[in-house]
N, C-alpha and C positions, 0 to 999 in steps of 0.2 A: 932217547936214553941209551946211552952205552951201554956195551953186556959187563965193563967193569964196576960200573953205577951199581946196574942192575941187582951184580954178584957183592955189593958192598964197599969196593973201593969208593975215592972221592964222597965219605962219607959224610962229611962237612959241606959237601955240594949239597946235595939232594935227599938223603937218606936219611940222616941224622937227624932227630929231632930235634928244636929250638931247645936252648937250656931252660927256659923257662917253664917247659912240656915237659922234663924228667922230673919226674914226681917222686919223692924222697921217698920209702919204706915206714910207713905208720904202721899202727896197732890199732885194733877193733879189738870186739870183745873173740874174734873168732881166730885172733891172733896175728901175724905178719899180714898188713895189707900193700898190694903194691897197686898204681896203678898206670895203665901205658896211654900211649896217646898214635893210633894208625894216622897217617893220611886220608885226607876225604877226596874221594873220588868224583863228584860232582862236580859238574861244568867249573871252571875259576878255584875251584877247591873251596868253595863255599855251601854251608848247608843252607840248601832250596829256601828253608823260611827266611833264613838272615840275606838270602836273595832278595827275596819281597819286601825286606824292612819289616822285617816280622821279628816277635823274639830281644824286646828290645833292653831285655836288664845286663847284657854282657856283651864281649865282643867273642866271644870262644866260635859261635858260628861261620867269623871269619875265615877260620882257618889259617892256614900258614901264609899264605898269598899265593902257592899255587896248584895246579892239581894232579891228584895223583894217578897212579894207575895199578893193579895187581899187583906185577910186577914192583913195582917202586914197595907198595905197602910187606911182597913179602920180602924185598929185600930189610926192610928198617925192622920186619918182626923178627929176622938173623940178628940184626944189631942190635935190639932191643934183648935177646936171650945171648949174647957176648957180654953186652952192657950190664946186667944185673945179674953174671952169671955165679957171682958167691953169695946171691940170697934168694936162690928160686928155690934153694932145697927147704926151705925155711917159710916159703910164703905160704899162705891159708885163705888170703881174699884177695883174687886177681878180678881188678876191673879194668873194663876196654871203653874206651872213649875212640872218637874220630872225627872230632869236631863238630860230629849232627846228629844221624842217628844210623848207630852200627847196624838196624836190621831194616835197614834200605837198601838194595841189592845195585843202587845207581850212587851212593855215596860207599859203599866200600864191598866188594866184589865177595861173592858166596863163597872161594874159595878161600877169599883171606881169613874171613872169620873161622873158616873150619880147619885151616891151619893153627890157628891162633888157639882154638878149642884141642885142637889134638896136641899140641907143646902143653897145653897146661894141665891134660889128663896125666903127664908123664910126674906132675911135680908129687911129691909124694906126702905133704902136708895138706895137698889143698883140699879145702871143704868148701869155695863157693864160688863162682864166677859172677861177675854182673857186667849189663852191658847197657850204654843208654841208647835211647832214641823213643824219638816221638812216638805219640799214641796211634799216629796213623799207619805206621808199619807195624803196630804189635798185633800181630791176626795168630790165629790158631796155626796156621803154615808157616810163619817166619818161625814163633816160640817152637814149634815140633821138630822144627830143622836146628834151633839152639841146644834144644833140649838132647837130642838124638848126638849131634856132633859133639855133646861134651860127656855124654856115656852116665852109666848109673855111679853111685856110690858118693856122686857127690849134689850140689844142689847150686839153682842158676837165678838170678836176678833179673829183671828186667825195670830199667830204672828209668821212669818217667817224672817229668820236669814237672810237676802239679804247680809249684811255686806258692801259691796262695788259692785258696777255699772260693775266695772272695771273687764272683765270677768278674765283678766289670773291674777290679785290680787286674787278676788274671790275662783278661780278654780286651779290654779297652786302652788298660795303663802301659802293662808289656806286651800288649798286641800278640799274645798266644795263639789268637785263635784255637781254642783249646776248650771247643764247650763238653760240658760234664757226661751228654751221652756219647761222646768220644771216649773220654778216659774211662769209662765205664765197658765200652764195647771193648776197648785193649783190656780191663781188670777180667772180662769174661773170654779172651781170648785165652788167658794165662792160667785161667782155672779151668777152663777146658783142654788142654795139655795137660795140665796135672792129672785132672781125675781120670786123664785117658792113660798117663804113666801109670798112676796108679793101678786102678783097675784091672788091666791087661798085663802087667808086671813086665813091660817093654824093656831095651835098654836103655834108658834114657833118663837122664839126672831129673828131678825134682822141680818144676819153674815156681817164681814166687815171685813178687810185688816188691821195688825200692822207691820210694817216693822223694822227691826233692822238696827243700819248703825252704822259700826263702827269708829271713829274720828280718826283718826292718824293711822292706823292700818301697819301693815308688806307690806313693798313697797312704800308706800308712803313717804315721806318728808316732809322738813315743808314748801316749794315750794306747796305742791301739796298735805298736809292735808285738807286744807279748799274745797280745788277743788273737791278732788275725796268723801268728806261729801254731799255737795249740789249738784252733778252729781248723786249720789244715792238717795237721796231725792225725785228731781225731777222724775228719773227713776222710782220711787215707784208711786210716783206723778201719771207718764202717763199712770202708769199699768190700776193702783185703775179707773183714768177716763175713761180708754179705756173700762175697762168694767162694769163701773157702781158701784162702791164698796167703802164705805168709807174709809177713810185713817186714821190712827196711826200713828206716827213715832216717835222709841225711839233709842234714840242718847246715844250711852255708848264711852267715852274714853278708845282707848287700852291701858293695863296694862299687865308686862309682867309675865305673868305663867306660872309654870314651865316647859309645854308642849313648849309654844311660844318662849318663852328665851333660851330654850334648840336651837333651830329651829331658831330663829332671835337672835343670842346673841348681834346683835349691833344695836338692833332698840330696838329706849326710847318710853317714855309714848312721847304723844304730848304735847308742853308749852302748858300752863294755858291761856297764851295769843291766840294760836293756836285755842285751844278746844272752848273758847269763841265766837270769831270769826266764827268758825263755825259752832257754832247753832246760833247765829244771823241772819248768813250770808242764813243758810237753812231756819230759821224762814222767812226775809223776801224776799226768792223764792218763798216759797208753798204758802206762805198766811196764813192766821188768821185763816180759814177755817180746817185747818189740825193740830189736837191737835199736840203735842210736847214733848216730855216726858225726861229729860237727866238721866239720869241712874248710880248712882256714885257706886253700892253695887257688890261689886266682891268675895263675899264667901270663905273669907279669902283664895282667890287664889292668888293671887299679890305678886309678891313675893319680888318687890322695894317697901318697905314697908317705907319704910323714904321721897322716893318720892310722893310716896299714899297720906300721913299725910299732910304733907305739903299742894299737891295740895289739897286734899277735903278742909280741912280748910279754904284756901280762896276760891275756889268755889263751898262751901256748900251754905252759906248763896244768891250766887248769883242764882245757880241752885235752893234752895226750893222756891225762887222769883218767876222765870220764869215758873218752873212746876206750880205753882199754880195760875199765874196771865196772865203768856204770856209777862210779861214785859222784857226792853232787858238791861235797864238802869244800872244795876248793873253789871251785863256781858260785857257791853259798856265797865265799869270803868275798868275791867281788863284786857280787850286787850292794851285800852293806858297806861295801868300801866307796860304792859309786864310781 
């Protein structure tokens, strides 16, 4: 790597993220949400599972095709705060992605993230951070070092991939390897930081629970779309209570990539009708209590792209409704529209 690269030039080489990776500026209920995409630092720039053939409902594991390094990631978080730089006074929910998981110290280096975390201490709306990664890095150490690097006053997510309740969906169908006293020992890594923030009145921001669920995903049907959505929900639901941790939940529709398609060639995206239905239907299990998030950006992975178009269209305008207000009314109107 050049020290031109490095410092940002030849942006479009190396630095810059695919277009497909610049994530447009939505709205939560928490307000301005943006979210960025680092490089992954692991061997080929692949995350370790989607090494194994693990992980099999997306191709986002993949990563870009190559890999990165510190340097490379904190040149692109320059370009990334150049890039976005007339709506960071505005944002309120910054999340960090890196194609695996941000708190693996060998997919994207200790100092990038505390870079990352000290640029968005500066923004002066924001009220939350979230970051993904596997339940095998969520320990009491990694969340303490999130927590600490993003300072008090505001509050930090840690977003694990649950996808489905349903262990042999889970575990058998998209090969998570992801059994339940794992995600469990991560939900009590997360509450054990908090109640140490707590407690001790440290400086250090708030950690709390974002769980992922995926809508129609591989194994299920359209019988038992809506089911096994609000079964995972609430499972996140009794985690988060059981020990004390706030709750996220972001609701993505599966779509088939080229991983998943290869692997499920006869499972569709879920109806429009289906999909609605089931964040309504999760909306009023959890309660008003538990923010909501529906997720329509798939990184030009998708690879029914005529199906894609179609759906987002009509549930663009109902999903930026609900992310941003909670309301269910427009999402009503497409389930009875079918």
């Amino acid at each position: 790597m050049t020290k031109e690269t490095a410092q940002g030039s030849h942006v479009g080489l190396s630095i810059q993220p695919p277009a497909e990776s610049l994530f447009k500026p939505v709205y939560d209920r928490r307000g301005l949400r943006l979210a960025i995409v680092l490089g992954n630092e692991a061997p080929s720039g692949i995350c370790p599972y989607a090494a194994k053939n693990l992980c099999y409902h997306c191709d986002i594991g993949l990563g870009e095709g190559r890999q990165f390094d510190a340097a490379m990631n904190l040149a692109r978080l320059r370009w990334l705060q150049e890039h976005y730089s007339a709506i960071w006074p505005e944002v309120a929910h910054l999340v960090v992605y890196n194609s695996g998981s941000v708190l693996n110290r060998l997919e994207l280096a200790p100092e990038v993230l505390t870079a990352a975390l000290a640029f968005a201490r500066s923004l002066p709306e924001l009220r939350v951070v979230s970051v993904e990664s596997r339940e095998a890095f969520v320990t009491a150490e990694s969340v303490t070092r999130l927590a600490a690097d993003l300072g008090p006053g505001r509050a930090v997510r840690v977003i694990i991939g649950i996808e489905s309740a349903d262990d042999r969906l889970r575990n058998q169908l998209l090969r998570k390897q992801m059994p339940r006293r794992a995600i469990e020992r991560a939900v009590r890594a997360i509450s054990t930081v908090r109640q140490a923030v707590t407690s001790d009145g440290s400086n250090a921001a708030l950690p709390g629970l974002a769980a992922n669920v995926i809508v129609g995903g591989p194994g299920t049907t359209a019988e038992s779309t809506v089911r096994d959505a609000v079964e995972t929900a609430l499972y996140s639901q009794e985690l988060a209570e059981r020990y004390g941790v706030p709750l996220d939940l972001n609701l993505h529709p599966y779509y088939p990539s080229k991983r998943s398609h290869a692997r499920f060639p006869d499972h569709p995206r879920p109806s429009l009708a289906a999909l609605a239905d089931a964040v309504c239907s999760v909306h009023e299990r959890v309660g008003t209590g538990v923010p909501i998030f529906v997720g329509l950006e798939e990184e030009g992975h998708d690879q029914d792209l005529e199906g894609e178009t179609q759906q987002a269209v009509r549930l663009g305008r109902a999903a930026v409704d609900f992310n941003r207000t909670g309301r269910l009314d427009l999402l009503r109107g497409l389930i009875e529209s079918g």
